[in-house]
ZAKOL-503487 format. One record per residue (C-alpha): residue in three letters; x, y, z. Coordinates in steps of 0.02 Angstrom, whole numbers, plus 50000, padded with zeros to 5 digits. Layout:
N
+------+-------+-------+-------+
! resn !    xx !    yy !    zz !
+------+-------+-------+-------+
!  ALA !     X !     Y !     Z !
...
+------+-------+-------+-------+
//
This chain:
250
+------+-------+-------+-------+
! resn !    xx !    yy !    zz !
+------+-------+-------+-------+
!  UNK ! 52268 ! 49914 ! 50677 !
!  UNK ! 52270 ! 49828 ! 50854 !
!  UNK ! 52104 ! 49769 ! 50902 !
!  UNK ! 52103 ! 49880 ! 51056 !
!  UNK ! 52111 ! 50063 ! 50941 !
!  UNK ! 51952 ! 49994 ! 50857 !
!  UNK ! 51786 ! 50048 ! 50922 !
!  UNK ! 51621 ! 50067 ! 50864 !
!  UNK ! 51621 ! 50252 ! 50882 !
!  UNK ! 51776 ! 50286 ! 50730 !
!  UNK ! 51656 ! 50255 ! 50568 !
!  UNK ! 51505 ! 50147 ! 50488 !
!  UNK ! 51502 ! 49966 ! 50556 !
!  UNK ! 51425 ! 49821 ! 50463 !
!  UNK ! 51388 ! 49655 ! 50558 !
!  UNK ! 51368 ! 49474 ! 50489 !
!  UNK ! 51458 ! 49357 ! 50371 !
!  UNK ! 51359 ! 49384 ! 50213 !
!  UNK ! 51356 ! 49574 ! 50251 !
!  UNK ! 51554 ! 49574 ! 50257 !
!  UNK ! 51569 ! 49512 ! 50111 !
!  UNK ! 51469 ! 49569 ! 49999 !
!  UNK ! 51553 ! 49747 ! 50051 !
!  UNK ! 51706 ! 49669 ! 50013 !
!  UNK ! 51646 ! 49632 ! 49818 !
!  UNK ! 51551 ! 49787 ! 49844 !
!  UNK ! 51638 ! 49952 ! 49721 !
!  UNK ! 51524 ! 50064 ! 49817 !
!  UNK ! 51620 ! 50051 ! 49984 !
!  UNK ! 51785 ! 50029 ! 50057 !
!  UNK ! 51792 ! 49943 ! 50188 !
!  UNK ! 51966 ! 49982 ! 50309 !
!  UNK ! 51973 ! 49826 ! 50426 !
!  UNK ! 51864 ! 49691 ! 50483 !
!  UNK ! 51856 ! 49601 ! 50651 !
!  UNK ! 51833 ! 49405 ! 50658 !
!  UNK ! 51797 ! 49292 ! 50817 !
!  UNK ! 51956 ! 49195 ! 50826 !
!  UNK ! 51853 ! 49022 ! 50818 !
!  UNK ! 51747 ! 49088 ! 50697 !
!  UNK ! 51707 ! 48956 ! 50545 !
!  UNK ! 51711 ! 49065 ! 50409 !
!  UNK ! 51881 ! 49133 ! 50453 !
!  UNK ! 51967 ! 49071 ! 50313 !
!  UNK ! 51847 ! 49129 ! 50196 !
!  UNK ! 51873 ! 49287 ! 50287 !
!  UNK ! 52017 ! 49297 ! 50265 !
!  UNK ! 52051 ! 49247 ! 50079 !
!  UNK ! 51923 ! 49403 ! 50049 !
!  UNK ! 51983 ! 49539 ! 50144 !
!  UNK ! 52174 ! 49489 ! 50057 !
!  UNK ! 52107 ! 49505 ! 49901 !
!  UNK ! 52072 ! 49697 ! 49940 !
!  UNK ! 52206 ! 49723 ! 50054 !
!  UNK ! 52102 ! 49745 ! 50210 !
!  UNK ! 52157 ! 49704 ! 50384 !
!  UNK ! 52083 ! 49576 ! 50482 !
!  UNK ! 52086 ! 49561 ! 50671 !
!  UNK ! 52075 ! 49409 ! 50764 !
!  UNK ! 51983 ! 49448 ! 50921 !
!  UNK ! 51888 ! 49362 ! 51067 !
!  UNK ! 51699 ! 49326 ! 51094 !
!  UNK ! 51698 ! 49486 ! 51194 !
!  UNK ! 51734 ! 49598 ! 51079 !
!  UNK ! 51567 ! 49610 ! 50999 !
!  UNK ! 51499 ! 49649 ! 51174 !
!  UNK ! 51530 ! 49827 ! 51117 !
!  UNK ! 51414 ! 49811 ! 51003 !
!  UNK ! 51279 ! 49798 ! 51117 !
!  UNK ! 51130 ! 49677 ! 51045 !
!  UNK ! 51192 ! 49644 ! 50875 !
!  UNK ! 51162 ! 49474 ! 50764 !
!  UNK ! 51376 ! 49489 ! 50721 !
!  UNK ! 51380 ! 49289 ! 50684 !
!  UNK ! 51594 ! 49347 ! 50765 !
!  UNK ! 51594 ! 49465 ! 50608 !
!  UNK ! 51611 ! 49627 ! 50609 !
!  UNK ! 51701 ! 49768 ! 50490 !
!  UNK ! 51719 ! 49962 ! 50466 !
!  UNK ! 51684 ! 50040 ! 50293 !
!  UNK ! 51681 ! 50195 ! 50231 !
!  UNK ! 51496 ! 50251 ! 50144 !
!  UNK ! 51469 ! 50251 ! 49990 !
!  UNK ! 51412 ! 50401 ! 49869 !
!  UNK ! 51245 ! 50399 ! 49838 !
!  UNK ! 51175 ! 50480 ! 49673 !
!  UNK ! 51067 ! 50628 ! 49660 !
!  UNK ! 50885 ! 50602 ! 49597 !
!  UNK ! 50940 ! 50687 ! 49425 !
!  UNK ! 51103 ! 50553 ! 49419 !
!  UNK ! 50979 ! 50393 ! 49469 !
!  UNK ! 50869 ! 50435 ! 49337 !
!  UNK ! 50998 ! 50491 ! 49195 !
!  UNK ! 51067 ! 50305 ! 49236 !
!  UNK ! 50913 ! 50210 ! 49223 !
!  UNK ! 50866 ! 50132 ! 49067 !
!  UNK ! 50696 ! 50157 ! 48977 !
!  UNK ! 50518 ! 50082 ! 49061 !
!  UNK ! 50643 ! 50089 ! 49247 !
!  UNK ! 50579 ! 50056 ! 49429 !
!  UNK ! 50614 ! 50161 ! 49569 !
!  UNK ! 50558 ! 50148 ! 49749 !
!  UNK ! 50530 ! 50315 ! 49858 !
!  UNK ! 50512 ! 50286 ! 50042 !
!  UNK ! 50410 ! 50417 ! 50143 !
!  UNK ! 50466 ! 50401 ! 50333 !
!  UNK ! 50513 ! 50219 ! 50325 !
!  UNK ! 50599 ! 50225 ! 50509 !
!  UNK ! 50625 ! 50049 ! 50561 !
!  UNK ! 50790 ! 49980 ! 50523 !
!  UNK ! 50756 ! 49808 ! 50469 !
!  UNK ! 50581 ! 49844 ! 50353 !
!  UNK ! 50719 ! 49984 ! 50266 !
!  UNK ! 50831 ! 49832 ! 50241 !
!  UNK ! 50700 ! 49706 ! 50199 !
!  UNK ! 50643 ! 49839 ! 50061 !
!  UNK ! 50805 ! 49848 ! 50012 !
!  UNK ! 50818 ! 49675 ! 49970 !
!  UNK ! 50661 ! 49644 ! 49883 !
!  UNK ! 50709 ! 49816 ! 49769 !
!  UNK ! 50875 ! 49722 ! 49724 !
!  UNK ! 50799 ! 49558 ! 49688 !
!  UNK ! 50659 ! 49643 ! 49601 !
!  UNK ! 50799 ! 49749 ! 49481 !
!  UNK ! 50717 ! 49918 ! 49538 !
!  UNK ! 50845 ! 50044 ! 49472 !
!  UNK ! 50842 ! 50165 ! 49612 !
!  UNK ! 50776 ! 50170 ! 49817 !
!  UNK ! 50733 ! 50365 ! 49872 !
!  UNK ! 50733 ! 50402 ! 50040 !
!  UNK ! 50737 ! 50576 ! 50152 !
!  UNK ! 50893 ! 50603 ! 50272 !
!  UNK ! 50797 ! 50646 ! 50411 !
!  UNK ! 50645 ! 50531 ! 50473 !
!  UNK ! 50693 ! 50387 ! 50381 !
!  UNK ! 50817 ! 50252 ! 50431 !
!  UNK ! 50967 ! 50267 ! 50370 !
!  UNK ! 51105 ! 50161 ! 50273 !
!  UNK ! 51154 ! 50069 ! 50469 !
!  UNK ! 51228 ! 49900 ! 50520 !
!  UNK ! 51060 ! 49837 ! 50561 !
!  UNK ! 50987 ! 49898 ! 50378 !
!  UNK ! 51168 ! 49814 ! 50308 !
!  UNK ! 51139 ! 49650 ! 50376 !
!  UNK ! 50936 ! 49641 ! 50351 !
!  UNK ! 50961 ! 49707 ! 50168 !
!  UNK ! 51095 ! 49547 ! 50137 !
!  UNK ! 51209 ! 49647 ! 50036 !
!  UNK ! 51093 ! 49749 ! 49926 !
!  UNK ! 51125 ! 49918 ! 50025 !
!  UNK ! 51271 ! 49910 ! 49923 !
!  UNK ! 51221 ! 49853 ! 49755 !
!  UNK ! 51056 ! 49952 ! 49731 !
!  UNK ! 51067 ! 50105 ! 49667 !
!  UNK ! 51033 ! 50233 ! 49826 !
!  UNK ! 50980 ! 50433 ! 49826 !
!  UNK ! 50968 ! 50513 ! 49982 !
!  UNK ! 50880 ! 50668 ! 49982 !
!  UNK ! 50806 ! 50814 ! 50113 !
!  UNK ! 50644 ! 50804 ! 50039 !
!  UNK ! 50532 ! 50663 ! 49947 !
!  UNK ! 50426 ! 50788 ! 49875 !
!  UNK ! 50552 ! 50858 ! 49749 !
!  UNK ! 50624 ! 50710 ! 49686 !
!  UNK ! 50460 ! 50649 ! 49659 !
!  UNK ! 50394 ! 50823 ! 49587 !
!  UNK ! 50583 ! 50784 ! 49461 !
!  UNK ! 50528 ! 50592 ! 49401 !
!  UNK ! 50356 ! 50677 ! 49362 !
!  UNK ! 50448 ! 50802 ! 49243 !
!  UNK ! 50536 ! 50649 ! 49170 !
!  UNK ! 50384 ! 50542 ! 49136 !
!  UNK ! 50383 ! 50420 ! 49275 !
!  UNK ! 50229 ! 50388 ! 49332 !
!  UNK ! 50212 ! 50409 ! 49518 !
!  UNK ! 50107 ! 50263 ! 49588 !
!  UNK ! 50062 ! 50281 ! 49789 !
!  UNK ! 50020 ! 50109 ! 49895 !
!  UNK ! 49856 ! 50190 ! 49973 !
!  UNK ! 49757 ! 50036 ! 50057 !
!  UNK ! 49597 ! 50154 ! 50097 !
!  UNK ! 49582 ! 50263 ! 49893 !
!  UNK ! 49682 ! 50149 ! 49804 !
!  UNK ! 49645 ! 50045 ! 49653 !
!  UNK ! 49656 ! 49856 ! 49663 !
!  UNK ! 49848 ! 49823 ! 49606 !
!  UNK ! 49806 ! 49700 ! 49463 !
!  UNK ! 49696 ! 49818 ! 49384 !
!  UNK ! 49838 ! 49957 ! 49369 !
!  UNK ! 49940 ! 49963 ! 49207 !
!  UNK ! 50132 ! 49975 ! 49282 !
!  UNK ! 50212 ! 49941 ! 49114 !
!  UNK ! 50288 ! 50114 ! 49097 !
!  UNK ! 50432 ! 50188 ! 49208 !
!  UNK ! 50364 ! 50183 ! 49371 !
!  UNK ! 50414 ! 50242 ! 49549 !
!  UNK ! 50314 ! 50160 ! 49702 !
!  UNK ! 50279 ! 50285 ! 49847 !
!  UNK ! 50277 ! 50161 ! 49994 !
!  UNK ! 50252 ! 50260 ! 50185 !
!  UNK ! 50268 ! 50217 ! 50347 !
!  UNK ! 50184 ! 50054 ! 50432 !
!  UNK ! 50072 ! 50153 ! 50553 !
!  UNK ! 50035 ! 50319 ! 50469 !
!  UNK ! 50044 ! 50279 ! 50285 !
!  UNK ! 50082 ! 50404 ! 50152 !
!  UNK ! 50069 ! 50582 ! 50207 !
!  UNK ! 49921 ! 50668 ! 50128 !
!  UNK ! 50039 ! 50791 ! 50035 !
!  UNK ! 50150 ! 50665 ! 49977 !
!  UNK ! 49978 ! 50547 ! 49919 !
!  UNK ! 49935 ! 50730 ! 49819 !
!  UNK ! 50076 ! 50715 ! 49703 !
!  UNK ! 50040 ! 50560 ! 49643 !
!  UNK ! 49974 ! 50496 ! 49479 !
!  UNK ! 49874 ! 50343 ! 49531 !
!  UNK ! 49840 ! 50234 ! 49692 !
!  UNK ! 49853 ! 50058 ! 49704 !
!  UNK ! 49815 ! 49929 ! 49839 !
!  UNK ! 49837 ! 49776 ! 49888 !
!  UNK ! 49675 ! 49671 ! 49909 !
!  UNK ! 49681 ! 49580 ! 50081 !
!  UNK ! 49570 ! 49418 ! 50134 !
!  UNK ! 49595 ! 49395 ! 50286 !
!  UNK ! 49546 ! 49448 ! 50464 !
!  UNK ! 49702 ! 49564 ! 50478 !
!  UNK ! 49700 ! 49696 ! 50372 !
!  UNK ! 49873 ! 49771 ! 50342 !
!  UNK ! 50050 ! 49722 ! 50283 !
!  UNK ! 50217 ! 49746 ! 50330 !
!  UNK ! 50281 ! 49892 ! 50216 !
!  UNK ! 50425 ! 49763 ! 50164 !
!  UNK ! 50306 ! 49620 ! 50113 !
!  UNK ! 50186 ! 49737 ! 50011 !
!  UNK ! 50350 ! 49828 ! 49912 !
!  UNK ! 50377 ! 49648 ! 49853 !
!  UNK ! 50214 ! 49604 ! 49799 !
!  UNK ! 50196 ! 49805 ! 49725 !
!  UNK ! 50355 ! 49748 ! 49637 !
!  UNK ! 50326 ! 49572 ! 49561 !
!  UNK ! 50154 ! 49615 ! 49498 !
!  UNK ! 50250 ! 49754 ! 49401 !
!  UNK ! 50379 ! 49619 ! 49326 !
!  UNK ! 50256 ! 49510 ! 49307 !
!  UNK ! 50152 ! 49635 ! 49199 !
!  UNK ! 50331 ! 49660 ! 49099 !
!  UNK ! 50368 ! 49475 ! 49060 !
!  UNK ! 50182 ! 49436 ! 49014 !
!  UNK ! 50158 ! 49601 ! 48910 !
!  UNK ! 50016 ! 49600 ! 49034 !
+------+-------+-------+-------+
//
């Protein structure tokens, strides 16, 4: 396909070596060409990658990512196609016993979806729940941030949180809300069982129905002058004190 057919308006765009890549290894999504800066590094690499999966690669000039607009590309780009994602039923018929899941309530900004994203992969959470509507979705920007795990964590999009939570409740999970203002402190909360962390927005929090349906509260105890985290940073610490509990049979 001739560089000058491509734009960003025919299909999902990715940007960013690692991000390439990793949806080239990736079984959850197909990517149909990528675009490399002709003095690019990596192009070789590139190269070797896309072959293996019989993608197309494009050599193209600096300016080509200008249509972009204000992208990190590192003279990477490619097109995929999305992947499925599972239904709250599938993600939890899939999971094994004592699982982690992550439901996001209005998470909006690109890069704290990716971050999370990353620290649920890292973390082996088996599945990240998030609405289609007021929540950011599976993007270039959420690609790149997330370092590949957009496409190796399990994902399950849904229209509303409330009744894939109210469906992990009827399976036994036990829904655990990060509330900073009701909330237990985290270390005293027993996370051994199959859990699924309710994590909302940065600057509203969880919504008071959505804080309803859960089983518990937990917070994070803060000693400093500032007293708030970024949503990414406290999933992390949410989900390390749970493995943590796990490997020491707390």
């Amino acid at each position: 396909m001739p560089a000058s057919k491509i734009t960003p308006h025919t299909g999902n765009w990715i940007y960013g070596v690692n991000p390439v890549i990793e949806a080239l290894h990736s079984e959850k999504s197909c990517v149909s060409v990528v675009c490399v800066e002709k003095t690019n590094r990596n192009l070789k690499k590139l190269t070797d990658e896309a072959a293996v999966k019989s993608v197309p690669v494009n050599i193209v000039a600096k300016n080509y990512f200008d249509r972009f607009g204000n992208v990190t590309h590192q003279g990477v780009c490619a097109q995929i196609e999305r992947r499925n994602f599972l239904s709250a039923e599938e993600l939890f018929l899939q999971a094994p016993s004592r699982s982690a899941f992550v439901v996001l309530d209005e998470i909006e900004d690109p890069r704290n979806f990716g971050a999370i994203l990353r620290t649920a992969e890292c973390a082996g959470v088996n599945g990240v729940i998030f609405q289609s509507r007021r929540n950011a979705g599976i993007t270039g920007v959420v690609e790149k941030t997330s370092c590949g795990a957009a496409g190796s964590v399990p994902l399950c999009v849904v229209t509303n949180i409330k009744n894939a939570i109210g469906l992990l409740k009827e399976k036994g999970v036990v829904i655990c809300g990060a509330d900073s203002d009701t909330g237990a402190a985290l270390w005293e909360a027993d996370l051994t069982a199959s859990v699924a962390f309710v994590l909302g927005s940065e600057g509203r929090g969880l919504r008071r129905t959505v804080r309803l349906l859960c089983d518990m509260a937990v917070k994070i105890p803060l000693f400093g002058k500032i007293q708030s985290l970024n949503v990414s940073v406290a999933a992390g610490i949410l989900l390390f004190e749970r493995k943590r509990q796990l490997l020491s049979g707390r």
